[in-house]
C-alpha positions in Angstrom: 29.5 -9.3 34.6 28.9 -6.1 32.8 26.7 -6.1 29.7 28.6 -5.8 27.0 27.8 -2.1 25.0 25.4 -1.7 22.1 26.7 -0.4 19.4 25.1 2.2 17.3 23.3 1.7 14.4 24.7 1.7 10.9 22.3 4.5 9.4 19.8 6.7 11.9 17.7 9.8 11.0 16.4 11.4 13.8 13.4 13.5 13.4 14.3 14.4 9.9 12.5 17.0 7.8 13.5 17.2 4.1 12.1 19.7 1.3 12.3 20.8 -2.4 12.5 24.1 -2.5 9.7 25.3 0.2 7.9 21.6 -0.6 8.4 20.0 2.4 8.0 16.1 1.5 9.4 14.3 4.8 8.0 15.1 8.1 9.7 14.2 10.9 11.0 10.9 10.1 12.8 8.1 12.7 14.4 5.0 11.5 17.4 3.3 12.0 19.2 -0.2 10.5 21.3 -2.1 12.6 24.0 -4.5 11.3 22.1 -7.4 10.2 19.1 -6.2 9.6 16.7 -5.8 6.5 14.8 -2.4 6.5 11.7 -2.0 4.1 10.1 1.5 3.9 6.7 1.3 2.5 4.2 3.9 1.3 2.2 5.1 -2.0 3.8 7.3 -4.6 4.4 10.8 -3.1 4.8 9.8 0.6 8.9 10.1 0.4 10.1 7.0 -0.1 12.6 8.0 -2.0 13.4 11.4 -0.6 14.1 9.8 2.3 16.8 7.4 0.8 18.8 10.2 -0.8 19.1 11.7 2.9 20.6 8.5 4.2 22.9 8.0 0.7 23.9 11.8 1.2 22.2 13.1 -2.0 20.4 15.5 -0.4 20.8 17.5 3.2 18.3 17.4 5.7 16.4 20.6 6.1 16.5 20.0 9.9 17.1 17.0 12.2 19.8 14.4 12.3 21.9 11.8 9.9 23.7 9.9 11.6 26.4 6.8 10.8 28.0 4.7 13.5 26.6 7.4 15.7 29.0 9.9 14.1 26.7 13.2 12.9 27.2 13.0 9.2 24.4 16.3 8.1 26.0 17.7 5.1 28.2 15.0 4.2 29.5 14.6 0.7 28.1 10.9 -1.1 31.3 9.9 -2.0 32.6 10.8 1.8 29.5 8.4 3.3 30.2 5.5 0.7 34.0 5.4 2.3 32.2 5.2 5.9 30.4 2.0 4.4 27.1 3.7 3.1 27.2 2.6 -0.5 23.6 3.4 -2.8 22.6 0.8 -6.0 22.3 3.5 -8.2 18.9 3.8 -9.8 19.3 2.6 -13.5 21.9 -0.2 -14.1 25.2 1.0 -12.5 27.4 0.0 -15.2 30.0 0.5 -18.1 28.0 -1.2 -21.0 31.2 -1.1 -23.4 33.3 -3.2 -20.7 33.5 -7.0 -20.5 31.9 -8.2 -16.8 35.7 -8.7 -15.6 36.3 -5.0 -16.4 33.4 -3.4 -14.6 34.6 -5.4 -11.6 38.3 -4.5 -11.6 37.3 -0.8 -11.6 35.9 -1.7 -7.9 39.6 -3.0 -7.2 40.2 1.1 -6.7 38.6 1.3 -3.8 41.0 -0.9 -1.9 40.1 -4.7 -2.2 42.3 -6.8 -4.1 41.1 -8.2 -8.2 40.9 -12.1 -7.0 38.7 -10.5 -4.0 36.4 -8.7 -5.9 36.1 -11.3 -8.7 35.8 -14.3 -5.8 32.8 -11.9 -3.9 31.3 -11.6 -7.2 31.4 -14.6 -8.5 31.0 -16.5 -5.2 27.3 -14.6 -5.2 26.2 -14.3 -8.6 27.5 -17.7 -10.5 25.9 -16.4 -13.8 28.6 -13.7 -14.0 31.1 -16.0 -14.0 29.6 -17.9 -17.3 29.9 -14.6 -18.6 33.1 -12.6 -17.0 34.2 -12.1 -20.8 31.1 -11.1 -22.4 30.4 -7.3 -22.9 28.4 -5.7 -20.4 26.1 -4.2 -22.6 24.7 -7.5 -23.9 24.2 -9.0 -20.7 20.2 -9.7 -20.3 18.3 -7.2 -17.9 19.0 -9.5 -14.9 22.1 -9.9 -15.5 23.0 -6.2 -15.7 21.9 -5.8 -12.3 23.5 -8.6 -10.8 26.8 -7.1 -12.2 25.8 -3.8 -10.9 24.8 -5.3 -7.1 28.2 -7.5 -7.3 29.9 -4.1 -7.9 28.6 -2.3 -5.2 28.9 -5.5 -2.6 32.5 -6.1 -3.9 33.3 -3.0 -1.0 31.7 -5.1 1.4 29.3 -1.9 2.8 28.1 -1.5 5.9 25.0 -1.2 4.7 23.4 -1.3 1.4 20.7 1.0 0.0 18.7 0.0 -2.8 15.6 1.9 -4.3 12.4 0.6 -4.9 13.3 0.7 -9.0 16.3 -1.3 -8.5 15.1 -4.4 -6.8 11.8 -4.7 -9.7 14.5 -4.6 -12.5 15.2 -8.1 -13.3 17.1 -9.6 -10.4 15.0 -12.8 -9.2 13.8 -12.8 -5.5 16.0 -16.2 -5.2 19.3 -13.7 -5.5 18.2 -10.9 -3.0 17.7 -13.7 -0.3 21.4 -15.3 -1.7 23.0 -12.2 -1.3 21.3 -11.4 2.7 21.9 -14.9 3.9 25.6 -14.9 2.3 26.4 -11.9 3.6 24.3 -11.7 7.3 23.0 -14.8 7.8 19.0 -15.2 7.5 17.3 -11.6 7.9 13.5 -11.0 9.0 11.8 -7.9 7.5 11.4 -5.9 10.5 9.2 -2.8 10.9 10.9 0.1 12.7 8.3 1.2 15.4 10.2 4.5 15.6 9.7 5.0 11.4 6.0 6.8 11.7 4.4 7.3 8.7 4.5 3.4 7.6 1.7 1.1 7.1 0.8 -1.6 5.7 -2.1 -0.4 3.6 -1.8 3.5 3.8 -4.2 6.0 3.1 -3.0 7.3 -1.1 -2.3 10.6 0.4 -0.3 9.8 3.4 3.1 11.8 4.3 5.7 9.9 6.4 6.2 12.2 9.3 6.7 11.6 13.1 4.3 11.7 15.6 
């Protein structure tokens, strides 16, 4: 009996190079996240942590290399175009409308195609807290709470895979939900290290560049 095929990765940069202006910052990166799996990129400030991420979220166009999603070449594509593909970003800050109750901010996800009672029963379903508040004013919520709102948005379109900068996950959501939310979703994860993603280590040297090879 035939293998069955592999499919493709969700996200994979090949050999990416990414600059400001004539600053290159990204040298050469490889990585790529399967379905399932927990990706970590580590490095000091400066290495391109975060450059990186706005490549794979669309935010910024490689200066040479490839993006690719599902396999599908995706340089150039438009961030609302890649989050329809199931590429959805936490956006850096809290992600929400502060003047809306927590039921509101939700049924504004109900655009994208799920129905209210799905959204609200995702939501909920993961972050019980949100439920003791569904009528309270966003705005008011405690830190925490904001960004479980703002996480339960995002998952609420059931992505294909989620991308989450480094400021996002230190901003009051408790370890205990992170793991919730991966072994809801995918069962449990293991952090695994990309051998193909050069550039990371452990304890890098404070002027290290992630670049390939």
């Amino acid at each position: 009996m035939a293998d069955s095929p592999v499919p493709p990765p969700v996200i994979e940069l090949r050999r990416v190079h990414a600059a400001y202006g004539q600053i290159e910052v990204v040298h050469g990166i490889d990585l790529a996240v399967s379905t399932g799996e927990v990706l970590a990129l580590l490095g000091p400030n400066g290495a391109g942590k975060s450059t990186t991420l706005k490549v794979a979220s669309g935010q910024m166009e490689p200066k040479s290399g490839c993006f690719h999603v599902m396999g599908r070449h995706v340089n150039g594509m438009r961030p609302d175009k890649l989050a329809r593909a199931g590429v959805c970003t936490l956006p850096d800050g809290r992600g929400i409308f502060p003047n809306l109750t927590v039921t509101e901010n939700l049924r504004l996800m109900t655009f994208g195609g799920p129905s209210r009672s799905q959204v609200e029963d995702l939501a909920f379903t993961r972050f019980p807290r949100l439920s003791e508040r569904r009528h309270q004013v966003a705005g008011t919520l405690s830190g925490g709470e904001q960004q479980m709102l703002a996480m339960a948005r995002t998952l609420s379109v059931e992505p294909a895979v989620l991308l989450k900068p480094r400021q996002v996950s230190e901003r009051g959501l408790r370890p205990a939900h992170h793991r919730a939310c991966s072994r809801r979703r995918h069962g449990p994860h293991r952090l695994r290290r990309d051998p193909r993603a050069r550039g990371r280590r452990r304890h890098p040297p404070p002027r290290e560049r992630l670049q390939g090879g």
